[in-house]
gemmi code that builds the backbone of each chain (N, CA, C; Angstrom):
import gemmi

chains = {
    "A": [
        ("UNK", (101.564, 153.468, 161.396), (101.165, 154.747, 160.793), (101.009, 155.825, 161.869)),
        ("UNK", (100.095, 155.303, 162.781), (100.013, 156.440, 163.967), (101.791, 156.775, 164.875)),
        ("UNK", (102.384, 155.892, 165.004), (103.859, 155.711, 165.415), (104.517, 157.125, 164.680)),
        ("UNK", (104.187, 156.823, 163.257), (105.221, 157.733, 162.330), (104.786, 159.134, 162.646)),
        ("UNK", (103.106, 159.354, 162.689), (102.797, 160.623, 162.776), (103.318, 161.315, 164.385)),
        ("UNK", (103.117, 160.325, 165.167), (103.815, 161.188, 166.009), (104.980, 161.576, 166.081)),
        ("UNK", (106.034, 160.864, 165.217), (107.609, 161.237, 165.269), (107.337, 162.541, 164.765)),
        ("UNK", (106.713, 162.401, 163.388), (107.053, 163.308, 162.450), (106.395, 164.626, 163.543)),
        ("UNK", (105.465, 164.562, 164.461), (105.008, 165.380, 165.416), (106.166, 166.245, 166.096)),
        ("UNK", (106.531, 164.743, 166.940), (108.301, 165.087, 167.287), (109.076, 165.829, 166.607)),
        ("UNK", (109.095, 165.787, 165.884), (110.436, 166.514, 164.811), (109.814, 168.234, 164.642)),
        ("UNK", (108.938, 168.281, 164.593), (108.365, 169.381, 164.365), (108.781, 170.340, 165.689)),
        ("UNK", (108.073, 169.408, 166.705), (108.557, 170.059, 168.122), (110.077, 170.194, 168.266)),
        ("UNK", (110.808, 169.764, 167.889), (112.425, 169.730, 167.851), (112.622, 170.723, 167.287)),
        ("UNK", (112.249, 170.870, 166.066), (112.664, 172.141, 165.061), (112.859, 173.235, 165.794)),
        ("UNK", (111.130, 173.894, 166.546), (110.388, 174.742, 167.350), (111.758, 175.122, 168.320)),
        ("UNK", (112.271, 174.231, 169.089), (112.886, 174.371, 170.351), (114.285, 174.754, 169.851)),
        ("UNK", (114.740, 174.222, 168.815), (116.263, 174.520, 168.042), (116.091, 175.946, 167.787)),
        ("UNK", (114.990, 176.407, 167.693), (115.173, 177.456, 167.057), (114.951, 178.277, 168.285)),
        ("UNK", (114.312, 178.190, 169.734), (113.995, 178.761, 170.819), (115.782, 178.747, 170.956)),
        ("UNK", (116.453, 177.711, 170.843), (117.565, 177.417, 171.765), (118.713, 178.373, 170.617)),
        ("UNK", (118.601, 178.375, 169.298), (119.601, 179.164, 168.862), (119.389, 180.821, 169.260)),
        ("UNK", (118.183, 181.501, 169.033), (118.136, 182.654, 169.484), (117.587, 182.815, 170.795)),
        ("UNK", (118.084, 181.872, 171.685), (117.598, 182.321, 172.779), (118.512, 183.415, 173.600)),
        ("UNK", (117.573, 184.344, 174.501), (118.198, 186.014, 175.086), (119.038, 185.249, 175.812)),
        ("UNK", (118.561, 184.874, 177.209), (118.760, 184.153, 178.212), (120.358, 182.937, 178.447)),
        ("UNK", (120.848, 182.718, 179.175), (121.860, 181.563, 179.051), (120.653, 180.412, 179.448)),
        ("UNK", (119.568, 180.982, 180.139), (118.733, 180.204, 181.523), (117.629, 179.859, 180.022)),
        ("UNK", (117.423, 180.660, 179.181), (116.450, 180.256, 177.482), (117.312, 178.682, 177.245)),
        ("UNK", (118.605, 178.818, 177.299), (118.961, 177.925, 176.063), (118.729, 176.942, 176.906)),
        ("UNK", (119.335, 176.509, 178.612), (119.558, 175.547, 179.014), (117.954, 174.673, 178.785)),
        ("UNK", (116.999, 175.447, 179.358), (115.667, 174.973, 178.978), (115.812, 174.532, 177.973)),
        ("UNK", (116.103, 175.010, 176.996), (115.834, 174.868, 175.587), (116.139, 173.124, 175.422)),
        ("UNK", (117.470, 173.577, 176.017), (118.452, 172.259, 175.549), (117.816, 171.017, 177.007)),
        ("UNK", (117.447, 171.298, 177.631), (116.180, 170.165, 178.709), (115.049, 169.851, 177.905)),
        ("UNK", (114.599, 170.512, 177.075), (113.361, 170.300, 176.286), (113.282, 169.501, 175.539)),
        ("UNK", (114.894, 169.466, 174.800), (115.275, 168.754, 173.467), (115.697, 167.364, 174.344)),
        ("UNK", (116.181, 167.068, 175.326), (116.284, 165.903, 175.814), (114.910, 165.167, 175.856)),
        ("UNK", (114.016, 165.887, 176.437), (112.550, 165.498, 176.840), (112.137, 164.633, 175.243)),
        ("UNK", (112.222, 165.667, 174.711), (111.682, 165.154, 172.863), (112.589, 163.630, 172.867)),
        ("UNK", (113.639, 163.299, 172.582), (114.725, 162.713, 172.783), (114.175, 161.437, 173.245)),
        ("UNK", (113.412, 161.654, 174.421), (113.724, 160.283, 175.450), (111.933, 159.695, 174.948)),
        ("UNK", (111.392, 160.822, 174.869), (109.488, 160.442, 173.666), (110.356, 159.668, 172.152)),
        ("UNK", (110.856, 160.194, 171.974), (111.150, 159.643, 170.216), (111.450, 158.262, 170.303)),
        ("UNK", (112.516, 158.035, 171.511), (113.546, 156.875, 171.107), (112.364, 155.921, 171.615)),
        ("UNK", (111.059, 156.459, 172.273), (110.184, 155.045, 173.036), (109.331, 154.617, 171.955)),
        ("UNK", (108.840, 155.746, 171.328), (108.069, 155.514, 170.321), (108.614, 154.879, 169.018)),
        ("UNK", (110.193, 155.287, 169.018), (110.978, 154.625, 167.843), (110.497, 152.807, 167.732)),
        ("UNK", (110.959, 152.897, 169.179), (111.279, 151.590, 169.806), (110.231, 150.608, 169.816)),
        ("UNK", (108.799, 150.820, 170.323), (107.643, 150.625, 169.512), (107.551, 150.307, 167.851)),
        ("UNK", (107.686, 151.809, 167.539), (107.710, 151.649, 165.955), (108.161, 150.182, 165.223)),
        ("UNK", (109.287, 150.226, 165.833), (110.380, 149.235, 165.111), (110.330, 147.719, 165.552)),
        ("UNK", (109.216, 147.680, 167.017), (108.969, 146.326, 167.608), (109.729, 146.035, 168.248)),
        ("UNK", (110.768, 146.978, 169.350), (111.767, 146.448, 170.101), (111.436, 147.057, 171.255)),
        ("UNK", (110.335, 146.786, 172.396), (110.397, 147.546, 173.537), (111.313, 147.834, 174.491)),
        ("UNK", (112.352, 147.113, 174.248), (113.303, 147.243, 175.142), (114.089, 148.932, 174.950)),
        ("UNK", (113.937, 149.269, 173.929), (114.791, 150.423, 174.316), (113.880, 151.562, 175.254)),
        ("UNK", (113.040, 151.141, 175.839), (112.735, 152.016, 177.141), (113.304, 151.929, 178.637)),
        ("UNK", (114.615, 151.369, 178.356), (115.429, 150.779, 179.105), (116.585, 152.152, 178.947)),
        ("UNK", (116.838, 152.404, 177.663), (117.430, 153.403, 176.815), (117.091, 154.521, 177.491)),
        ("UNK", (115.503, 154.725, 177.082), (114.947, 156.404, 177.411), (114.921, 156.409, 178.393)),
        ("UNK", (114.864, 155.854, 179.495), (114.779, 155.997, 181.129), (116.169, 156.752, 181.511)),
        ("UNK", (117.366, 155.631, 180.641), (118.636, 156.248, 181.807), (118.923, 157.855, 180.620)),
        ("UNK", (118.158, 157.491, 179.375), (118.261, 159.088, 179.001), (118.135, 160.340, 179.693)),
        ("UNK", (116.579, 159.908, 180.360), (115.747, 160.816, 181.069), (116.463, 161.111, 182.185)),
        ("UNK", (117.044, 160.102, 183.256), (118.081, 160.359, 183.975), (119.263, 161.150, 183.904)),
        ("UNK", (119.927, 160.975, 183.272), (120.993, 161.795, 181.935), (121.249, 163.216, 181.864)),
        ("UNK", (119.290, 163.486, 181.365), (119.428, 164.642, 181.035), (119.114, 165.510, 182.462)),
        ("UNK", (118.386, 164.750, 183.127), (118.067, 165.659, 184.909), (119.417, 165.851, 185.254)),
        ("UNK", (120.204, 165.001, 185.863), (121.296, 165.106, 186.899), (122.424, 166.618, 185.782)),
        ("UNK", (122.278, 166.014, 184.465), (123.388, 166.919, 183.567), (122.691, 168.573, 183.376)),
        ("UNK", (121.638, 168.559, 183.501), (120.555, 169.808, 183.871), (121.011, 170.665, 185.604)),
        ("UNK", (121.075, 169.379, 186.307), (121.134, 170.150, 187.534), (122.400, 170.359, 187.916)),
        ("UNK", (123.621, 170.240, 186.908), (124.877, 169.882, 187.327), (125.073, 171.384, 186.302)),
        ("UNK", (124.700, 171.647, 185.578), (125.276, 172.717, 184.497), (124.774, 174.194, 185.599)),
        ("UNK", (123.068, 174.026, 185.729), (122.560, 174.905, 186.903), (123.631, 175.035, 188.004)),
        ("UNK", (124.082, 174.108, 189.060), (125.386, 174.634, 189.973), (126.021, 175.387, 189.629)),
        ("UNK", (126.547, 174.803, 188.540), (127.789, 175.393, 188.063), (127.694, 176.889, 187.505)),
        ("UNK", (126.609, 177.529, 187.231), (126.703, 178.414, 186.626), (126.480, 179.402, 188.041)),
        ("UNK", (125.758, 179.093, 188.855), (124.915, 179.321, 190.106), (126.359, 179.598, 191.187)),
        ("UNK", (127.484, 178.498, 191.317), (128.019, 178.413, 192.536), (129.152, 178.566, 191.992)),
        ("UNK", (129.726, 178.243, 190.664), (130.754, 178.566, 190.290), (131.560, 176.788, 190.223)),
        ("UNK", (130.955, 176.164, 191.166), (132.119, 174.430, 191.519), (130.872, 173.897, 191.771)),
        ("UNK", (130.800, 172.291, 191.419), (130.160, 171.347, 191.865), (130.192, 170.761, 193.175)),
        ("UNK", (131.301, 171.315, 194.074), (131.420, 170.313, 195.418), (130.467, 170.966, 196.567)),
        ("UNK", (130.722, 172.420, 196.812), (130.008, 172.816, 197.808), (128.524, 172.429, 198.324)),
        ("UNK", (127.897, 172.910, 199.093), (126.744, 172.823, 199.725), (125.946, 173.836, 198.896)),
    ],
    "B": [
        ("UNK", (123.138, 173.491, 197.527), (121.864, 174.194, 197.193), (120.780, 174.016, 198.111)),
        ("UNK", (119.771, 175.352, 198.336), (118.965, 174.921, 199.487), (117.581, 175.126, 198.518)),
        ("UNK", (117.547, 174.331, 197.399), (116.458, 174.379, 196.723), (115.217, 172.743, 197.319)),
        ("UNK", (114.242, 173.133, 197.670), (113.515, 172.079, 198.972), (113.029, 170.888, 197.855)),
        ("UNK", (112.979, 171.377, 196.761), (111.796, 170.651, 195.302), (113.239, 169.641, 194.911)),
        ("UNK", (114.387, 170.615, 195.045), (115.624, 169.472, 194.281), (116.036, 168.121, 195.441)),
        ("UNK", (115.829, 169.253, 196.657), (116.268, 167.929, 197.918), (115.444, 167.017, 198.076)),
        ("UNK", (114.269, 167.079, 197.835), (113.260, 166.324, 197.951), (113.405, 165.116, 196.679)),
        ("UNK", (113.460, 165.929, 195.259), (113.337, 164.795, 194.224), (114.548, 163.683, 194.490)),
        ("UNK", (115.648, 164.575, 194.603), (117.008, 163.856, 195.276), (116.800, 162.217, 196.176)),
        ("UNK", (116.480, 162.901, 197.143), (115.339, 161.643, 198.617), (115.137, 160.609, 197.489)),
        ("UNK", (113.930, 161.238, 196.888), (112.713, 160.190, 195.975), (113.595, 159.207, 195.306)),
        ("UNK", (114.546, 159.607, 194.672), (114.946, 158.939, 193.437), (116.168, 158.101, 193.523)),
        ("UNK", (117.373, 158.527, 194.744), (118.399, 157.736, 194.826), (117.995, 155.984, 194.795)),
        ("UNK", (116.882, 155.596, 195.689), (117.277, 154.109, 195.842), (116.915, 153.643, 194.459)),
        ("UNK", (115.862, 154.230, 193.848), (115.176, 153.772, 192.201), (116.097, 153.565, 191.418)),
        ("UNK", (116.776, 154.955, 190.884), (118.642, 154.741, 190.514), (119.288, 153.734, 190.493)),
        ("UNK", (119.299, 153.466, 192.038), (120.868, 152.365, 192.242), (119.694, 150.922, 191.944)),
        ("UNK", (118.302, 150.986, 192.228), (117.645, 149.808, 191.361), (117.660, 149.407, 190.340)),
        ("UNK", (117.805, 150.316, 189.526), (117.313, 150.459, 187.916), (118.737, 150.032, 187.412)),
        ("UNK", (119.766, 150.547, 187.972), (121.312, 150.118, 188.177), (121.349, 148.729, 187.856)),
        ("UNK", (120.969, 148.000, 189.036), (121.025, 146.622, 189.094), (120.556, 146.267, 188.342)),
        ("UNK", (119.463, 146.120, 187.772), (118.565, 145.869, 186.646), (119.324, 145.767, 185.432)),
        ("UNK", (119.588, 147.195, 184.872), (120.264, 146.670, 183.825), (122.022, 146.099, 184.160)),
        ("UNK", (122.205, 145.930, 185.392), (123.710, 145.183, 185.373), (123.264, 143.337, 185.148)),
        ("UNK", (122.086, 143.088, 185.876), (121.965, 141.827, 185.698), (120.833, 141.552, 185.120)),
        ("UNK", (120.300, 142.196, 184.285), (119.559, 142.011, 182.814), (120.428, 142.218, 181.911)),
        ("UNK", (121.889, 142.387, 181.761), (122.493, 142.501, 180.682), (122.332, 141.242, 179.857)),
        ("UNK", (122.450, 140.014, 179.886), (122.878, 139.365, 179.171), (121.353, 139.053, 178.127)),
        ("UNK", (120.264, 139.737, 177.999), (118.914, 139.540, 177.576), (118.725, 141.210, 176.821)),
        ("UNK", (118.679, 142.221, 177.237), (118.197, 143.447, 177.097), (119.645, 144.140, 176.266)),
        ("UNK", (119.301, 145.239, 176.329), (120.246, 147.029, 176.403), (121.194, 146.535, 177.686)),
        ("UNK", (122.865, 146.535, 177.908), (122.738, 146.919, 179.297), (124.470, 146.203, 179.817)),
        ("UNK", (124.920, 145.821, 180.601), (125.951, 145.202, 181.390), (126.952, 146.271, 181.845)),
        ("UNK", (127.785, 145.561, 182.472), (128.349, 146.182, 184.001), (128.854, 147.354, 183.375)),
        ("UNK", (129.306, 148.193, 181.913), (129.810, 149.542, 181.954), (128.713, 150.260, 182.578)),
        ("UNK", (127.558, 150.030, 182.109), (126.042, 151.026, 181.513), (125.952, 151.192, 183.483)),
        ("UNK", (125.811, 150.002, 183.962), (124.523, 149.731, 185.314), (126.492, 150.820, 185.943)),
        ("UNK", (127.455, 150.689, 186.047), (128.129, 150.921, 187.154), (128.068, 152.534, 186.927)),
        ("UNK", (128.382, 152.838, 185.744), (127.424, 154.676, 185.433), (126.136, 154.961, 186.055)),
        ("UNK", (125.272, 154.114, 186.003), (123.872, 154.350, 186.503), (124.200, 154.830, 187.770)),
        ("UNK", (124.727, 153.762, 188.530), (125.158, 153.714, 189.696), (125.517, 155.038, 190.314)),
        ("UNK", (126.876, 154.855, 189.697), (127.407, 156.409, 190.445), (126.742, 157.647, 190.054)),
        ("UNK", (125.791, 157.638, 188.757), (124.983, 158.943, 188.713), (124.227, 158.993, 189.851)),
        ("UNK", (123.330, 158.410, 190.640), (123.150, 158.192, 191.842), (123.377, 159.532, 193.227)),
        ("UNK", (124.952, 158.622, 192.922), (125.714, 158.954, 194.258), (125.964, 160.646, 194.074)),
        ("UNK", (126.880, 161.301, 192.656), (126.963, 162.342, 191.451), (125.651, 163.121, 192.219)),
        ("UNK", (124.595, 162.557, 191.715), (123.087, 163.185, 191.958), (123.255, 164.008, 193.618)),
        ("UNK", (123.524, 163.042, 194.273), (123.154, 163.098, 195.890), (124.616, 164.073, 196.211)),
        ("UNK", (125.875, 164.122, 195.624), (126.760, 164.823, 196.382), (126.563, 166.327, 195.574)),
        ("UNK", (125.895, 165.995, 194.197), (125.898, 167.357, 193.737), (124.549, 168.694, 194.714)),
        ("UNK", (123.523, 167.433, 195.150), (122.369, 168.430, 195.693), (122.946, 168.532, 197.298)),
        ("UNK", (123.514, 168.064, 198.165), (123.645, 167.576, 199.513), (125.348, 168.054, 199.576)),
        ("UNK", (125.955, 167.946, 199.153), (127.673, 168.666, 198.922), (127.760, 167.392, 199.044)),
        ("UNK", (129.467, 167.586, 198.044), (130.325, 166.354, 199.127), (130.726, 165.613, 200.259)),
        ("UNK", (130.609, 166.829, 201.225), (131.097, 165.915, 202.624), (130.120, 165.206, 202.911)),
        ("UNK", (129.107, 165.479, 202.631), (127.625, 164.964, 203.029), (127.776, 163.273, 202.427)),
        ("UNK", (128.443, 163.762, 201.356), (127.893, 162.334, 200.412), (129.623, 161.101, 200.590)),
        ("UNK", (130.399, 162.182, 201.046), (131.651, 161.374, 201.947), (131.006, 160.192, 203.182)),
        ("UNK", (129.481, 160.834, 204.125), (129.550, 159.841, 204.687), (128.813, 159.005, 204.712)),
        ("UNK", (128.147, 158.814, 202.908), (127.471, 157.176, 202.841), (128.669, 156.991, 202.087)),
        ("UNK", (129.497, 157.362, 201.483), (130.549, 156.576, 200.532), (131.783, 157.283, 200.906)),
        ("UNK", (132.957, 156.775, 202.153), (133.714, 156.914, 202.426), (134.792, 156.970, 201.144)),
        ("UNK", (136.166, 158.150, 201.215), (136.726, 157.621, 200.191), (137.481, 156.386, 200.574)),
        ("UNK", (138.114, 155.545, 201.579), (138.874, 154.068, 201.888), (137.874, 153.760, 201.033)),
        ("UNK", (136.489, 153.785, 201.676), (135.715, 152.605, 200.772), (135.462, 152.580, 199.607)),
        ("UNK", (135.290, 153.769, 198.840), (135.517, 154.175, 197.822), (136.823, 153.522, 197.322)),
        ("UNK", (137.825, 153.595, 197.127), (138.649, 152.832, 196.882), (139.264, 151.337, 196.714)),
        ("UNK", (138.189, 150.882, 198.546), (138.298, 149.196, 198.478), (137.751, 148.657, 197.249)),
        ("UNK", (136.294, 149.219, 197.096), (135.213, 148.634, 195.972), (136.174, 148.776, 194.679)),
        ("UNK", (136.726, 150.303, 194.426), (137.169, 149.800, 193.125), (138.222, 149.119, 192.778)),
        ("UNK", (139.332, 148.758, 193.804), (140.253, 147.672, 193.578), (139.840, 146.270, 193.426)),
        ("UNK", (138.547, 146.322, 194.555), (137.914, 144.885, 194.330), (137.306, 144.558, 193.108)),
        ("UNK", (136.620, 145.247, 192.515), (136.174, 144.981, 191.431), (137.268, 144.641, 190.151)),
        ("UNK", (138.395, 145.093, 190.006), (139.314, 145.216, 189.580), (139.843, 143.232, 189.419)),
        ("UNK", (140.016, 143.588, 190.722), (140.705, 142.250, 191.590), (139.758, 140.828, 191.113)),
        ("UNK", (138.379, 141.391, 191.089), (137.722, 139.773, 190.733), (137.265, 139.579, 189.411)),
        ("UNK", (137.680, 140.526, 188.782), (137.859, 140.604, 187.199), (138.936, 139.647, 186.704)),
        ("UNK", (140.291, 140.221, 187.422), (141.609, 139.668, 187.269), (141.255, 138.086, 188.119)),
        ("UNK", (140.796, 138.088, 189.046), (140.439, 136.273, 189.885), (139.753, 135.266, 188.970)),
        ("UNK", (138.757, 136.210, 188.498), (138.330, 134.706, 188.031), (138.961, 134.435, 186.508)),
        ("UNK", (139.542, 135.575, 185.925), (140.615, 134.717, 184.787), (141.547, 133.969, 184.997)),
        ("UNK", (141.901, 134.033, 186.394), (142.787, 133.437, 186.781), (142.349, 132.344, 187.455)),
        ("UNK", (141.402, 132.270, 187.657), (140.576, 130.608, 188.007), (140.690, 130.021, 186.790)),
        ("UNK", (140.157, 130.371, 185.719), (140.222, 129.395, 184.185), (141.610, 129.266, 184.112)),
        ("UNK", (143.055, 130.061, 184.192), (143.861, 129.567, 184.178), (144.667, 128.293, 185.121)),
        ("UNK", (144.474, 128.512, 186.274), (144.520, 127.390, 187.500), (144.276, 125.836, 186.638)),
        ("UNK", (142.653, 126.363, 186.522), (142.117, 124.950, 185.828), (142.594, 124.378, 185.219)),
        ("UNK", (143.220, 124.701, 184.017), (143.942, 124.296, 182.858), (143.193, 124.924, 181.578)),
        ("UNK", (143.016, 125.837, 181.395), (142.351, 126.478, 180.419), (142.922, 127.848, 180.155)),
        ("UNK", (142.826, 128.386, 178.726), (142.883, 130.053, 178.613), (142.342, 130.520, 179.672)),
        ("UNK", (143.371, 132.070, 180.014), (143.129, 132.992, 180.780), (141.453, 133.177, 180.466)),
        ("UNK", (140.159, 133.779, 181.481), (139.118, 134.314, 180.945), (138.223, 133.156, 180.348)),
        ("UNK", (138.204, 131.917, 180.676), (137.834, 131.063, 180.091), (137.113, 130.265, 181.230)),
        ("UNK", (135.533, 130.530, 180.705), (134.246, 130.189, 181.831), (134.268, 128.664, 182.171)),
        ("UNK", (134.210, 127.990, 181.495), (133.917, 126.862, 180.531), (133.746, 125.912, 182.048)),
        ("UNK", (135.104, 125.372, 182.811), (134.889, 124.847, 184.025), (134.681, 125.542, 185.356)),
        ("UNK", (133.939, 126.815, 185.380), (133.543, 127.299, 186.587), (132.465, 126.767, 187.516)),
        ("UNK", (131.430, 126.211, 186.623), (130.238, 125.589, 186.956), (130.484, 123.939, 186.720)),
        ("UNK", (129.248, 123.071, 186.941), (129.524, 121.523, 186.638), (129.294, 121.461, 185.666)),
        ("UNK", (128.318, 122.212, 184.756), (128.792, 122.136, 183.249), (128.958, 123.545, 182.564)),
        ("UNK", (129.787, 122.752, 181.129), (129.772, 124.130, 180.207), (129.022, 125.644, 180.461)),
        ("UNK", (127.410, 125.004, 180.442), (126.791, 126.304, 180.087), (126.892, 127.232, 181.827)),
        ("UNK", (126.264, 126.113, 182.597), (126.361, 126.703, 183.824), (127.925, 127.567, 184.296)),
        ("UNK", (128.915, 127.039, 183.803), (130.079, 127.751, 184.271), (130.285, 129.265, 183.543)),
        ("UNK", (129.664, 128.959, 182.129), (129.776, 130.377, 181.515), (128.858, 131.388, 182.003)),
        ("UNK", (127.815, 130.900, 182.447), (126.744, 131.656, 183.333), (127.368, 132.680, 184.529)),
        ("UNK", (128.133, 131.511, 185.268), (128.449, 132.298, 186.117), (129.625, 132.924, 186.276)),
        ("UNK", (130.453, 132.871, 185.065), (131.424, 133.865, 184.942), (131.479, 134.857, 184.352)),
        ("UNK", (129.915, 135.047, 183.385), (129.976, 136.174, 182.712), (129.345, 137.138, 183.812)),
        ("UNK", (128.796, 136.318, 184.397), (128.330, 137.382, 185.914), (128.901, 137.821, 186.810)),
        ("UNK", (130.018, 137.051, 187.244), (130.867, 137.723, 188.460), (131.499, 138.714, 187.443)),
        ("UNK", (132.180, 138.202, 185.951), (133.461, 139.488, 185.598), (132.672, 140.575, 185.200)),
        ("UNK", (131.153, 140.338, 184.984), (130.543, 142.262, 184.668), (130.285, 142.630, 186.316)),
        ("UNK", (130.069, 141.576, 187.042), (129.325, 142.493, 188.326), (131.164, 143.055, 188.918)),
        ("UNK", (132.122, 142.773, 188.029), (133.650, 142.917, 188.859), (133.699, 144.264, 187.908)),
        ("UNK", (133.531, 144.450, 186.600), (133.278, 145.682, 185.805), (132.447, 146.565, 186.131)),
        ("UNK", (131.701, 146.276, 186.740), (129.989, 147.117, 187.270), (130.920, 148.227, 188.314)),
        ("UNK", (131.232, 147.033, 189.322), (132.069, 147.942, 190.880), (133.013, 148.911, 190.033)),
        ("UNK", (134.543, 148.471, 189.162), (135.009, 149.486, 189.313), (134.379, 150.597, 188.279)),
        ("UNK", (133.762, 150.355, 187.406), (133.244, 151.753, 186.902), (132.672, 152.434, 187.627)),
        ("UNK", (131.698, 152.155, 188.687), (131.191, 153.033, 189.280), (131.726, 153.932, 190.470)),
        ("UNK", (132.760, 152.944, 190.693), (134.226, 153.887, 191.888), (134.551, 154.391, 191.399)),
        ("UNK", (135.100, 153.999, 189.982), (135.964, 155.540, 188.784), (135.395, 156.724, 189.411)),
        ("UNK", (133.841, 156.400, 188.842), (133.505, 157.763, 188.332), (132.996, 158.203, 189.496)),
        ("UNK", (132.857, 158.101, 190.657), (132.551, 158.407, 192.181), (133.990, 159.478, 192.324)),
        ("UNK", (135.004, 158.432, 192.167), (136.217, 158.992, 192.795), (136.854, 160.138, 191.890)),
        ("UNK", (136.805, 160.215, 190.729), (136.426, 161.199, 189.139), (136.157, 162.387, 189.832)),
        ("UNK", (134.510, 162.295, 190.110), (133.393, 163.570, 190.740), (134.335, 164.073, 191.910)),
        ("UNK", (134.905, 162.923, 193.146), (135.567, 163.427, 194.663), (136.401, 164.291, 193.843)),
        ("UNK", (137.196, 164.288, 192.512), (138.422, 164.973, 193.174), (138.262, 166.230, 192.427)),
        ("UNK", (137.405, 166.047, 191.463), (137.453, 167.339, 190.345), (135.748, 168.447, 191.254)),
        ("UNK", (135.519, 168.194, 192.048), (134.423, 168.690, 192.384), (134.374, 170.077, 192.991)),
        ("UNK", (135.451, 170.360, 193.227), (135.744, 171.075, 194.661), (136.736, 172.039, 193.647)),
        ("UNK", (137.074, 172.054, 191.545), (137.589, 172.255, 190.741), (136.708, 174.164, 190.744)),
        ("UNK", (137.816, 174.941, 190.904), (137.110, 175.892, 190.760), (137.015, 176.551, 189.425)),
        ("UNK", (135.410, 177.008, 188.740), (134.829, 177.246, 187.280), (135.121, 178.705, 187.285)),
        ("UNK", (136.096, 179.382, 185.851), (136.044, 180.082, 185.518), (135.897, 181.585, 186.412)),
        ("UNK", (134.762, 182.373, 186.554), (134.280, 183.253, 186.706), (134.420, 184.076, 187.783)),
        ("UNK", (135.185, 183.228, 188.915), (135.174, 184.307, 190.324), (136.421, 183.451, 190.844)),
        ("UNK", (137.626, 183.606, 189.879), (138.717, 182.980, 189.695), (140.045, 184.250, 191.071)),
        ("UNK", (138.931, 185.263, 191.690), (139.713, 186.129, 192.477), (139.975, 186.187, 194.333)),
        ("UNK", (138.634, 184.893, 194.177), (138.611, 184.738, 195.878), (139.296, 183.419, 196.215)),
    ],
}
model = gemmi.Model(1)
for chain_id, residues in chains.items():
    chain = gemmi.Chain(chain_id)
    for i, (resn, *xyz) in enumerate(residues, 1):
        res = gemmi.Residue()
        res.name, res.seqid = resn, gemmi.SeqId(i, " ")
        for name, pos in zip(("N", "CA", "C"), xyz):
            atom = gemmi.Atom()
            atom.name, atom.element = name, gemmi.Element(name[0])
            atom.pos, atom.b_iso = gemmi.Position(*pos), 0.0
            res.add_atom(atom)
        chain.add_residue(res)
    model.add_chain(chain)
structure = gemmi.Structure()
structure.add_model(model)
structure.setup_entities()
């Protein structure tokens, strides 16, 4: 019961950020936006995972969480330097 | 990038990575996980470290020769040990007499051919990042 309320918590916060990320001013609004929604993402699938009695998928949300950093700091270059190789 | 917070997390996190790597390459056969998942882990890693540090930087913990040896090898002992079950007298890919018995031989062939899947996925996508990296984006398409 407490499991569900926090999804349904989750989802709420998802909504919130979809909607930061569709009207967001910024290119630098959405990317947050869209880092935020990973964050929610990698909480849901642990608590899912719980929920459902399978701890293992925090095995899942980890390389999520990973995932979403490196693909965060890789979009930032790119917008920043123009190419991924340089210094 | 000379951002000190990214070089730093960079430091922190590579060896955890290529741990957590291993982990799920040889927790596959129990958990989430085997040699596609852990050899991605892997090279996100390396990805991580050449994207904050440049490439050349990250050329000299992962040479491209070596870059290359690993992923032929991996390749290579994928293709070896099917070809050990064939030697034997058995289907290509076929564990069965690797070990002194049944179970033990399947043990250890489902382990060498993911840890032989593990290597080359993670050279792919190493050698993937080397060549498209240096790919120039859109926007200042004049210098």
């Amino acid at each position: 019961m407490m499991f569900l309320a926090i999804l349904f918590a989750f989802s709420v916060c998802f909504l919130l950020i979809l909607i930061r990320l569709i009207a967001g001013k910024t290119t630098y609004d959405r990317i947050l936006a869209a880092n935020s929604i990973g964050t929610i993402v990698v909480l849901a699938i642990s608590i899912h995972g719980f929920y459902m009695g399978r701890p293992e998928f925090i095995d899942i949300s980890i390389v999520y969480a990973l995932i979403n950093f490196i693909g965060t700091v890789a979009v930032l270059k790119l917008f920043d330097k123009g190419k991924l190789g340089d210094k | 990038m000379n951002n000190l917070i990214l070089k730093v997390c960079t430091k922190v996190l590579f060896t955890p990575i290529i741990l957590f790597g291993l982990y799920v390459q040889f927790h596959g056969d129990f958990g989430p996980g085997g040699g596609f998942q852990a050899g991605v882990i892997v090279a996100a890693a390396f990805i991580l470290y050449a994207m904050v540090f440049g490439v050349d930087k990250c050329k000299i913990i992962m040479p491209s020769k070596l870059n290359f040896f690993l992923l032929v090898l991996g390749a290579f002992l994928y293709g070896f040990v099917g070809v050990v079950g064939l030697i034997l007298g058995e289907p290509y890919l076929s564990y069965d007499l690797l070990g002194s018995n049944k179970q033990s031989g399947q043990h250890i062939g489902i382990l060498l051919v993911e840890f032989g899947v593990g290597l080359t996925v993670c050279n792919v996508m190493i050698c993937l990042f080397y060549s498209f990296a240096n790919f120039k984006f859109g926007r200042n398409k004049n210098d």
